[in-house]
C-alpha positions as CSV (number, residue, x, y, z in Angstrom):
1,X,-20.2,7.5,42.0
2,X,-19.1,4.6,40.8
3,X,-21.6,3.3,38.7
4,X,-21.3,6.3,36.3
5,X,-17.6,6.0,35.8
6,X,-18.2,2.8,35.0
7,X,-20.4,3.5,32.5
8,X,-18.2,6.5,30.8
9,X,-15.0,3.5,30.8
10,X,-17.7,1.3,29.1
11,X,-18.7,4.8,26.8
12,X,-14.8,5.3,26.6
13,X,-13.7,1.8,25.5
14,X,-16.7,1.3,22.9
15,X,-15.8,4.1,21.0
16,X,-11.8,2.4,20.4
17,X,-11.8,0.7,17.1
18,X,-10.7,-3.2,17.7
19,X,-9.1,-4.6,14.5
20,X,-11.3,-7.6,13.4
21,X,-9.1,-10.6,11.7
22,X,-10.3,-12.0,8.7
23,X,-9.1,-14.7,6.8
24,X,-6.0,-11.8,5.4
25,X,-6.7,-8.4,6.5
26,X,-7.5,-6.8,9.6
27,X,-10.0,-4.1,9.6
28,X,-12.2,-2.0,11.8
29,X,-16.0,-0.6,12.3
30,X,-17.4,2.3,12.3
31,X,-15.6,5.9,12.7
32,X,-12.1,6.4,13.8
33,X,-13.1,8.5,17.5
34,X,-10.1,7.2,19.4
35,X,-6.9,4.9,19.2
36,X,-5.3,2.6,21.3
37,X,-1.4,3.2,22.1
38,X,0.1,1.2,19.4
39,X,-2.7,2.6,16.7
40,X,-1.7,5.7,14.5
41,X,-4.6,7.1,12.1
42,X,-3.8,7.5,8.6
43,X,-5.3,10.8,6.7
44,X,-5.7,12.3,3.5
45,X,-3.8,15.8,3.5
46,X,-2.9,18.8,1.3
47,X,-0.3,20.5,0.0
48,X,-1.7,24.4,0.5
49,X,-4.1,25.6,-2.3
50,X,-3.5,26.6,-5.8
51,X,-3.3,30.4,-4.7
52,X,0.1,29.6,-2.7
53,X,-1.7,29.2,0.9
54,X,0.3,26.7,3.6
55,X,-1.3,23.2,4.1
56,X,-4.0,23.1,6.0
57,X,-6.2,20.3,8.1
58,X,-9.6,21.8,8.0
59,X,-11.6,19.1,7.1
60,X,-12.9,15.3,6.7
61,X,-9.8,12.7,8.1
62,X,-7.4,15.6,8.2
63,X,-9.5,17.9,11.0
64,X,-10.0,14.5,13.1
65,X,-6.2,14.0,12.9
66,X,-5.6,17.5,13.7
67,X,-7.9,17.5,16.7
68,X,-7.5,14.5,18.2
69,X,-4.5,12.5,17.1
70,X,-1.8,14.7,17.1
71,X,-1.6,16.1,13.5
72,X,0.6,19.4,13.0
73,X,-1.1,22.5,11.1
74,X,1.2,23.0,7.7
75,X,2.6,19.7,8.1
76,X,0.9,18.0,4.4
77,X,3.1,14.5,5.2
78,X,4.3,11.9,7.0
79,X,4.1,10.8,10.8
80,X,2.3,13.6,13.4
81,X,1.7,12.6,16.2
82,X,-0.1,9.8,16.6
83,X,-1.4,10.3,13.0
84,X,0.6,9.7,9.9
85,X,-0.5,12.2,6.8
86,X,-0.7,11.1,2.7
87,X,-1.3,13.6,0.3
88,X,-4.1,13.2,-1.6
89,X,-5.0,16.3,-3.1
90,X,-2.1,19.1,-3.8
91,X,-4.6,21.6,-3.6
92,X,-7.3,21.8,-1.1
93,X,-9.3,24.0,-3.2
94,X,-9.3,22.1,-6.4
95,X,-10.5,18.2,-6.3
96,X,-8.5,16.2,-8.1
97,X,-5.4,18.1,-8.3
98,X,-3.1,15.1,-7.2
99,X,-2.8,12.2,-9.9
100,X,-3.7,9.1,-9.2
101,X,-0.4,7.8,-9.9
102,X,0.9,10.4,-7.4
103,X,-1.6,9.5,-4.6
104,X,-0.4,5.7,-5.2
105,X,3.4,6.9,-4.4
106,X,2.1,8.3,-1.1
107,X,0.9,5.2,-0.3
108,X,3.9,3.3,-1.0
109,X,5.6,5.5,1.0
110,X,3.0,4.9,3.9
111,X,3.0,0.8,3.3
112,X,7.2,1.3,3.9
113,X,6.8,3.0,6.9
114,X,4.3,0.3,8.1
115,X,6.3,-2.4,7.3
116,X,9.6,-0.6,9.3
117,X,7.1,-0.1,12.0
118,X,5.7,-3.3,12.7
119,X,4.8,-2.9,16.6
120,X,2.3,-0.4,15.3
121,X,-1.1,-0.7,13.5
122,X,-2.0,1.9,11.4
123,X,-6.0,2.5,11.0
124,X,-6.7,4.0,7.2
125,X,-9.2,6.6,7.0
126,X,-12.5,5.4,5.4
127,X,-12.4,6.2,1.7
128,X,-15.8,3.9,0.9
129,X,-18.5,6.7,-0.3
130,X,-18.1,10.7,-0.7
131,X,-14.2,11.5,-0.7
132,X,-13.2,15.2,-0.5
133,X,-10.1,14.4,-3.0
134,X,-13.0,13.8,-5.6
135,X,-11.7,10.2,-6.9
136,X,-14.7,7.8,-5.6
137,X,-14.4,5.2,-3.6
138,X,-13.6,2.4,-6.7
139,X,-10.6,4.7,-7.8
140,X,-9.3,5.0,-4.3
141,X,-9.7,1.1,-4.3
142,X,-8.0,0.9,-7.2
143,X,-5.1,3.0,-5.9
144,X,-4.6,1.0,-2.9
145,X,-4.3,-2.1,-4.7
146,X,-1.8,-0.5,-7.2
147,X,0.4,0.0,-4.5
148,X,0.8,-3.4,-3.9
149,X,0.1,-5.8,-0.7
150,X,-0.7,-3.8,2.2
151,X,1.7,-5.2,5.1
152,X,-0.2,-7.1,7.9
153,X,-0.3,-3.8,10.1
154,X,-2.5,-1.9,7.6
155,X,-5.9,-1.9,8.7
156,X,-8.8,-0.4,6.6
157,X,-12.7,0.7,7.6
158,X,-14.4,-2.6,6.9
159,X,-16.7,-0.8,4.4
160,X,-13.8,0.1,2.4
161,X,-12.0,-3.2,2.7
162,X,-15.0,-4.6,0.4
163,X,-14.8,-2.3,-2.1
164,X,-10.7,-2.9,-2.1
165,X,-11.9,-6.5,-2.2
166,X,-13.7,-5.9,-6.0
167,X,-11.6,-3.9,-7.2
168,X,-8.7,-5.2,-9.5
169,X,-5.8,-3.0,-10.3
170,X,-5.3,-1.5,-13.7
171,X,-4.0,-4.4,-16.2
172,X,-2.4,-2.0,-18.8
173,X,-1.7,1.0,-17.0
174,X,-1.9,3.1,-13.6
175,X,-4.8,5.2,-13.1
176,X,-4.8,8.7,-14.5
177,X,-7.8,11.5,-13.7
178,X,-7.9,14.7,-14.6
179,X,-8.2,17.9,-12.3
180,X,-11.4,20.1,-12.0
181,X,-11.7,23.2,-9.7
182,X,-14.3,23.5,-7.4
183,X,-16.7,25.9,-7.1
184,X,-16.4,29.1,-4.5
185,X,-19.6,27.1,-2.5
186,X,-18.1,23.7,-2.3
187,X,-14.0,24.7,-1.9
188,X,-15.2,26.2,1.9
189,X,-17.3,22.4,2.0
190,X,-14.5,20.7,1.0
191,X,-11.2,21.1,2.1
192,X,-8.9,18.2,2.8
């Protein structure tokens, strides 16, 4: 019947994230649930953990990436899909285990490949509150911005946009944090 396939389109089309212009940056509302063809959805990944294990996607940004956009199992960077991977924490069972300073290079790398991809728009996972890397969402801010001017195609959660927004980069040096492990509990809660 038509009525209901109406409403599922209507279902379908609500839950695709519209970039929103401001007066610089584009960003987007809500969760990441679905993309439109010339979207690609940008995720925190990991290297394996500290024991030796391969890569994995089992959680947070990385899962969603893995289940719905195309992201490949053991595959810790770059394009997938229709998702495009940054490591943010070697290790998935220790938080912290990738420097700041290194997770800034990943997103250099990711800003390049946005700015030689222009026809693309490339929606960044929402780091505002709780991240699974263990940097909040101020030092994630802080990263971002140390990586320079996001190209015009780089489009962040809205939420997270405001905290990028207040947060200055380092004057005198790049951000450095140390690494902690995790706890047996919180490494099966937690991993990237």
């Amino acid at each position: 019947d038509e009525w209901k396939v109406l409403q599922e389109l209507t279902r379908i089309e609500a839950s695709i994230p519209i970039p929103q212009q401001t007066s610089e940056v584009k960003t987007y509302k809500g969760k990441v649930t679905s993309l439109q063809p010339n979207q690609v959805f940008v995720f925190g990944s990991n290297e394996g953990s500290s024991k030796g294990a391969k890569p994995t996607h089992g959680a947070g940004g990385a899962r969603l990436a893995r289940d719905k956009f195309g992201a490949i199992q053991g595959q810790s960077k770059g394009i997938q899909g229709k998702s495009y991977a940054i490591v943010t924490k070697k290790f998935y069972d220790v938080v912290r285990s990738s420097t700041a300073e290194e997770i800034r290079l990943e997103v250099e790398g990711l800003y390049e490949y946005a700015k030689q991809n222009s026809d693309k728009e490339f929606l960044i996972s929402d780091y505002s509150g709780k991240n699974l890397n263990g940097y909040t969402e101020q030092e994630m801010a802080q990263i971002f911005n140390e990586a320079g001017t996001a190209p015009a195609n780089i489009v962040h959660n809205e939420n997270f946009q405001k905290v990028i927004d207040n947060t200055q980069p380092a004057q005198t040096s790049k951000v450095e944090f140390g690494i902690s492990p995790l706890t047996e509990r919180s490494r099966e809660d937690n991993i990237d």
